[in-house]
VMD Tcl script that draws the C-alpha trace (Angstrom):
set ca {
  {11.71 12.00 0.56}
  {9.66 12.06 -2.51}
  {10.61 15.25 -3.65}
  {14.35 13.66 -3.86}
  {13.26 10.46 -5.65}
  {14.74 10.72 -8.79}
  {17.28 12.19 -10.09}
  {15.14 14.27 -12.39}
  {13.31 15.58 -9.10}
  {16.47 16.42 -7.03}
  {18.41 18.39 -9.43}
  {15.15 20.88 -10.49}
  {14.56 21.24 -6.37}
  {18.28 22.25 -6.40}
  {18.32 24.77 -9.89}
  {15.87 26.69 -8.73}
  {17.18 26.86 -5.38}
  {20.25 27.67 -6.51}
  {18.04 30.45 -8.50}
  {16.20 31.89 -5.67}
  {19.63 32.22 -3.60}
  {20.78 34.09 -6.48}
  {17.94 36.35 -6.14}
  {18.23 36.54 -2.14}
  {22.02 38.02 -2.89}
  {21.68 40.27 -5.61}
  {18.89 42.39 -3.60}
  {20.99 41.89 -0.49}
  {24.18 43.61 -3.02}
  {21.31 46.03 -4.31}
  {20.55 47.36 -0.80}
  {24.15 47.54 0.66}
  {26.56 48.94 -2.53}
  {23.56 50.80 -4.55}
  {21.34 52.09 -1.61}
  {23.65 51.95 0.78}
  {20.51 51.21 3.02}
  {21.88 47.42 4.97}
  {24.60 44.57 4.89}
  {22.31 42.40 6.63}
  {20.96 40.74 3.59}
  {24.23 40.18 2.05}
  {25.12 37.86 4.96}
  {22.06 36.63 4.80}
  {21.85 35.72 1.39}
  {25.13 35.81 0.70}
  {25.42 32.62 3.62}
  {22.26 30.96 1.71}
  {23.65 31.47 -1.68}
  {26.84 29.85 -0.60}
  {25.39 26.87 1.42}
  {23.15 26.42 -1.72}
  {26.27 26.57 -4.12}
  {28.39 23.69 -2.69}
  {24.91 21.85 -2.40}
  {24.36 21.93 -6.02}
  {27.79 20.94 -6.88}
  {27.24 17.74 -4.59}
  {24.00 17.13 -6.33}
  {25.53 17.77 -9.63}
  {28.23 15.16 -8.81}
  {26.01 12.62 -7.81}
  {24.04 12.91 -11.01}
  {26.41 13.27 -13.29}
  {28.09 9.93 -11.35}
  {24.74 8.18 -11.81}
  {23.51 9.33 -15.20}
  {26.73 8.71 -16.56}
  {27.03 12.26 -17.98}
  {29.98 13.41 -20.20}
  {32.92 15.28 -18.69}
  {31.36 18.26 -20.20}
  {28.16 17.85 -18.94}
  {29.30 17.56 -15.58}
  {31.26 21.29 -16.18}
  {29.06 22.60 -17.78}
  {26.41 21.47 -14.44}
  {28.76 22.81 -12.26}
  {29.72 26.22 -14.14}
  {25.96 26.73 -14.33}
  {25.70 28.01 -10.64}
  {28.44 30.35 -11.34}
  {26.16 32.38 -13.21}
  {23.52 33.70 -12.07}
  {20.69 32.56 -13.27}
  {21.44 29.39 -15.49}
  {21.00 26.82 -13.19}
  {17.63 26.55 -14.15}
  {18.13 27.18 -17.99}
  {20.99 24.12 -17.54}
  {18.20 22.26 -15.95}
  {15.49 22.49 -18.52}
  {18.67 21.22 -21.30}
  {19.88 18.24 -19.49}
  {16.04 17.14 -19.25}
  {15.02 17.64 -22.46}
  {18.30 16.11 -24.07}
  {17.72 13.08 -21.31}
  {20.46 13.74 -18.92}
  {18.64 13.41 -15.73}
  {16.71 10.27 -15.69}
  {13.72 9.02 -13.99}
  {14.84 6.39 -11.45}
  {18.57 6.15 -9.95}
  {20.95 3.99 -12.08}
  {23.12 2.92 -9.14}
  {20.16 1.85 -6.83}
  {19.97 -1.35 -8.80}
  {22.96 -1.83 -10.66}
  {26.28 -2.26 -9.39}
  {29.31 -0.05 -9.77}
  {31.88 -0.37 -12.21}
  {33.95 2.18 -10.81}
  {34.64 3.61 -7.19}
  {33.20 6.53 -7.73}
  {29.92 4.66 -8.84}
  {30.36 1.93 -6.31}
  {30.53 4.86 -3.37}
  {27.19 6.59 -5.24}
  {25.48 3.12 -5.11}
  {26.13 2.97 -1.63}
  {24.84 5.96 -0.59}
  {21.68 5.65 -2.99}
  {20.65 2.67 -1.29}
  {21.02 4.52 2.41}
  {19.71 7.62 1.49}
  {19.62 9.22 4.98}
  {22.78 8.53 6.38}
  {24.72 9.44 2.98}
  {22.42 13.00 3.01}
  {23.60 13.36 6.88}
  {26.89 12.78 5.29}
  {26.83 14.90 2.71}
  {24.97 17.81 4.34}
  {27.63 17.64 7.55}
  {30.52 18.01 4.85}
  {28.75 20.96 2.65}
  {28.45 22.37 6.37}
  {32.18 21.89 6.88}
  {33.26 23.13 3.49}
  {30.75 26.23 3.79}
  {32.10 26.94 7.90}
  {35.93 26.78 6.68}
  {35.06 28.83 3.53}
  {33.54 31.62 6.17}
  {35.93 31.87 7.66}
  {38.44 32.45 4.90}
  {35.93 35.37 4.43}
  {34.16 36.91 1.36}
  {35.93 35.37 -2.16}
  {36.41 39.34 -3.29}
  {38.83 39.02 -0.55}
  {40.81 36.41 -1.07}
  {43.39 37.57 -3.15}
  {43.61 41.10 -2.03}
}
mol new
graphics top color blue
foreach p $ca { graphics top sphere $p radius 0.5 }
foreach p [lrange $ca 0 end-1] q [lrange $ca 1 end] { graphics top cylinder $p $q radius 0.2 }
display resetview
């Protein structure tokens, strides 16, 4: 659980990841529409990409919560997976401009808010509030399956 220790820590492991799913699509949409060659790593990365996605936007959330980042810091965190790419670029800015600090605010201090108050919480039980969370990005990312690829949703 060192890796996850601070926020500073968490959010890189989860910009690059975001990053690498990126990468894990875009060949997977290289080899299926331009080579015509396999789908197969399309669902593949298209399922890790996806899983990856809601993750950072939890992560995101909780930092933002924590760090007490502006309203358009938060967006700006979240629009950052959209593109591919800039999660890690977003990263690098909210370090150097001291967004993403090096020990959790809401581990020690109390909430002022219920938002913060529910981040405290699960900062101070880390593993059942990552069971938590990682069960609900696995329902969000099982009932956005099955709604099927977004290209498809308003078709």
């Amino acid at each position: 659980m060192r890796l996850f220790s601070t926020p500073s820590r968490l959010y890189r492991v989860l910009a690059v990841a975001e990053a690498i799913t990126w990468t894990l699509l875009l060949a997977g949409m290289l080899l299926k529409y331009v080579l015509q060659v396999t789908d197969v790593m399309v669902r593949i990365g298209g399922g890790l990409h996806g899983f990856v996605f809601l993750a950072y936007v939890v992560v995101t959330v909780l930092v933002a919560v924590d760090q007490r980042w502006r309203a358009r810091d938060l967006l700006a965190g979240i629009g950052s997976a959209i593109v591919p790419y800039l999660t890690v670029p977003f990263e690098l800015s909210a370090q150097r401009r001291g967004l993403l600090g090096a020990s959790w605010r809401l581990r020690e201090e109390p909430g002022r808010s219920a938002p913060e108050r529910l981040i405290g919480l699960a900062l101070r039980r880390p593993v059942p509030a990552a069971l938590i969370a990682l069960v609900g990005v696995a329902v969000v990312f099982t009932l956005l399956l099955q709604a099927g690829p977004p290209t498809e949703w308003f078709a």
